[in-house]
N, CA, C and O atoms as CSV, one atom per row, in Angstrom:
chain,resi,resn,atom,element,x,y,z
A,1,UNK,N,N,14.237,-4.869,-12.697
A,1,UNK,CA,C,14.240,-4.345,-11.340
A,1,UNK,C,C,13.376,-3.098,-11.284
A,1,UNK,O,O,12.930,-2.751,-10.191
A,2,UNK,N,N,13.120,-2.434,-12.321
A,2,UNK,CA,C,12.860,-1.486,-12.191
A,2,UNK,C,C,11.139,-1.158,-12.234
A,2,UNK,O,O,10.515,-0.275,-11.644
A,3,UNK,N,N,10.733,-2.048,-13.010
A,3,UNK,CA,C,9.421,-2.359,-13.415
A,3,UNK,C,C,8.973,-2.715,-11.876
A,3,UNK,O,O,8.067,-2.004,-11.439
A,4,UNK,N,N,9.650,-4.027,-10.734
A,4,UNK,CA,C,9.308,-3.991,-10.022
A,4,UNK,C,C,8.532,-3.316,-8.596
A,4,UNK,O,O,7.695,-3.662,-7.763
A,5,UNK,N,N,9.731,-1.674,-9.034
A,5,UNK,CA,C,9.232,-0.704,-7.856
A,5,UNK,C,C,8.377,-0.138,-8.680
A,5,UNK,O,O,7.727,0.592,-7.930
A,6,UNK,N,N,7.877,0.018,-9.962
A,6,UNK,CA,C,6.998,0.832,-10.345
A,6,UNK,C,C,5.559,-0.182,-10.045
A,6,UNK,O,O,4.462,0.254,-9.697
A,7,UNK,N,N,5.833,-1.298,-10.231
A,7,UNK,CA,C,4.376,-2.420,-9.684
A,7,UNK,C,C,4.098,-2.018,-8.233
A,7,UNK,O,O,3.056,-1.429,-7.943
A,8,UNK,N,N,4.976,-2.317,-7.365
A,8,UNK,CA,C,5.141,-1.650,-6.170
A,8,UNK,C,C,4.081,-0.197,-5.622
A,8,UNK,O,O,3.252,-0.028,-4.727
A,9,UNK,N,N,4.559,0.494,-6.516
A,9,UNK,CA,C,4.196,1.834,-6.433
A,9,UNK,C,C,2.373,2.229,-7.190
A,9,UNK,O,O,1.481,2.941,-6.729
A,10,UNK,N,N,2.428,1.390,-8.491
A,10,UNK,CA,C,1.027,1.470,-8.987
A,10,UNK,C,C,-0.245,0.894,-8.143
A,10,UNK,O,O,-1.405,1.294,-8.244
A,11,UNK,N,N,0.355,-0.382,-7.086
A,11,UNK,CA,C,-0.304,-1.021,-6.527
A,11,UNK,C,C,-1.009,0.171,-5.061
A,11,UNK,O,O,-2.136,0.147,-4.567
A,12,UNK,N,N,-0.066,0.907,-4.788
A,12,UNK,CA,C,-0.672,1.873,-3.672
A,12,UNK,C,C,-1.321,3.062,-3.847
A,12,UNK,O,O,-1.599,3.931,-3.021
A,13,UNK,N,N,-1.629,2.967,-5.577
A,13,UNK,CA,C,-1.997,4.447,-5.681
A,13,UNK,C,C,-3.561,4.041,-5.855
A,13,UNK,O,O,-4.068,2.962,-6.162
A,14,UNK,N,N,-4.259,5.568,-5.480
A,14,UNK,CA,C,-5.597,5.089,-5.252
A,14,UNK,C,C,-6.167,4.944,-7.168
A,14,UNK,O,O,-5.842,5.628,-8.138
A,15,UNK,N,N,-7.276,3.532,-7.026
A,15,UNK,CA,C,-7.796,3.986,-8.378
A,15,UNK,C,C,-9.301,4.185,-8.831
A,15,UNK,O,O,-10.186,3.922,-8.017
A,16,UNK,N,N,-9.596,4.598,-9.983
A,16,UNK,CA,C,-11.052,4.691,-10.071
A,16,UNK,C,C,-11.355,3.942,-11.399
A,16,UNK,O,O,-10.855,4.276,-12.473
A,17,UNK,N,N,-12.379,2.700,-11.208
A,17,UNK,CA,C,-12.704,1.964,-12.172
A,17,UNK,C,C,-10.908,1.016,-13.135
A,17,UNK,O,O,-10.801,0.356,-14.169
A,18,UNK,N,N,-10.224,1.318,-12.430
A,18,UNK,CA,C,-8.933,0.502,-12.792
A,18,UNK,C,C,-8.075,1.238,-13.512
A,18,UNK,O,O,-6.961,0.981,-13.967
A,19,UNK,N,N,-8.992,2.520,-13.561
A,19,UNK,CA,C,-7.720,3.735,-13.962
A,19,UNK,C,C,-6.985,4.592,-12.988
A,19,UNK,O,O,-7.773,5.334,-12.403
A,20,UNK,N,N,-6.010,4.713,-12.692
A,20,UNK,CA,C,-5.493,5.617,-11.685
A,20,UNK,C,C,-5.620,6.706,-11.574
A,20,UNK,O,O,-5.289,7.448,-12.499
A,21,UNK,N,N,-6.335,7.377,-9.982
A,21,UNK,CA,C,-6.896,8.091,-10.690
A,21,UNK,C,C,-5.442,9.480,-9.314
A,21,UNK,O,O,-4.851,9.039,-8.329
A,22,UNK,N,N,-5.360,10.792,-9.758
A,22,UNK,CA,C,-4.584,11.931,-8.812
A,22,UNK,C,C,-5.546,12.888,-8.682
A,22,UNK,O,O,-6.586,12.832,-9.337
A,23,UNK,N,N,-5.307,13.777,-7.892
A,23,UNK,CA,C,-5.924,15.000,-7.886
A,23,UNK,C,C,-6.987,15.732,-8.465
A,23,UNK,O,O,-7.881,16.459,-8.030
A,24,UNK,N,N,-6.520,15.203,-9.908
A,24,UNK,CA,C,-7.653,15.554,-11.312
A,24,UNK,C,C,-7.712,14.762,-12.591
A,24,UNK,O,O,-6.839,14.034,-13.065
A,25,UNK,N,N,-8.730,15.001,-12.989
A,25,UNK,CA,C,-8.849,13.859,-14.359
A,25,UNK,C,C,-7.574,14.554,-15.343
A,25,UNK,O,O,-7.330,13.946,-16.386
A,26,UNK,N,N,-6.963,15.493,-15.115
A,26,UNK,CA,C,-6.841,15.897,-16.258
A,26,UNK,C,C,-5.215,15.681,-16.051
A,26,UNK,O,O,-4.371,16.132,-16.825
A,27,UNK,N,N,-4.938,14.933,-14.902
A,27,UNK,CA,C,-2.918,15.253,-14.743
A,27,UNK,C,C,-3.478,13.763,-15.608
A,27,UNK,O,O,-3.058,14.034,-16.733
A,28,UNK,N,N,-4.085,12.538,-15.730
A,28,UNK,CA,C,-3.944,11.481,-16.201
A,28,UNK,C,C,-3.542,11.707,-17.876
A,28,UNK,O,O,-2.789,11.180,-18.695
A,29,UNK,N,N,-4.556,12.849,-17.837
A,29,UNK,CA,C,-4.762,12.637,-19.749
A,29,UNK,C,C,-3.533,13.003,-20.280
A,29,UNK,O,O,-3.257,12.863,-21.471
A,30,UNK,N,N,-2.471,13.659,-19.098
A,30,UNK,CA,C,-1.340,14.425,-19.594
A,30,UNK,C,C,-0.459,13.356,-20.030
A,30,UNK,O,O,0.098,13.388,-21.127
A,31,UNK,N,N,-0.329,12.449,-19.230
A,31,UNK,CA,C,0.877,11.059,-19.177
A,31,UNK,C,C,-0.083,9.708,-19.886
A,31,UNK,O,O,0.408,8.582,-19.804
A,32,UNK,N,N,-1.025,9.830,-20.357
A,32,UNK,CA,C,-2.187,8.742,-21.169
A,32,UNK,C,C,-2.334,8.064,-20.130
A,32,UNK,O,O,-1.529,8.026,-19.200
A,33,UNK,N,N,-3.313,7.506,-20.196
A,33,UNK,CA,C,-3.397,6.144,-19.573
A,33,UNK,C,C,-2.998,4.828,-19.013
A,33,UNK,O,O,-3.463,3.776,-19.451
A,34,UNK,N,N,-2.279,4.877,-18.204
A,34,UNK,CA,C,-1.543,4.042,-18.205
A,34,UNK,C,C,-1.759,2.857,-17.847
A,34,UNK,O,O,-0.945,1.980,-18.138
A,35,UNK,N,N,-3.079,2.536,-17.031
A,35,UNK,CA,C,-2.968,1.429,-16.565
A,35,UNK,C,C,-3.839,0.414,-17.066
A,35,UNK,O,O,-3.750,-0.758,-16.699
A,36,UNK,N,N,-4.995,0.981,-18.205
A,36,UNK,CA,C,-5.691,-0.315,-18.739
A,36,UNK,C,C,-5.608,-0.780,-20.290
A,36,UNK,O,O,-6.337,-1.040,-21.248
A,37,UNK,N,N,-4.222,-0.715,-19.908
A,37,UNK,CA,C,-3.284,-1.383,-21.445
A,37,UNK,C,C,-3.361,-2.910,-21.261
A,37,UNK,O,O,-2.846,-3.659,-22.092
């Protein structure tokens, strides 16, 4: 169930080149990469 709202949620966030991208390159590098596993 839970995985679901996080699909949910990855799906609306904006991305760049299929990495997600926030504010700055650098909040990503904090939490790794998450999305081109």
């Amino acid at each position: 169930v839970r995985y679901y709202s996080r699909k949910k949620l990855a799906e609306q966030r904006p991305r760049l080149k299929g990495q997600f991208v926030r504010q700055t390159v650098s909040e990503t590098k904090k939490k790794g990469a998450i999305s081109d596993e």
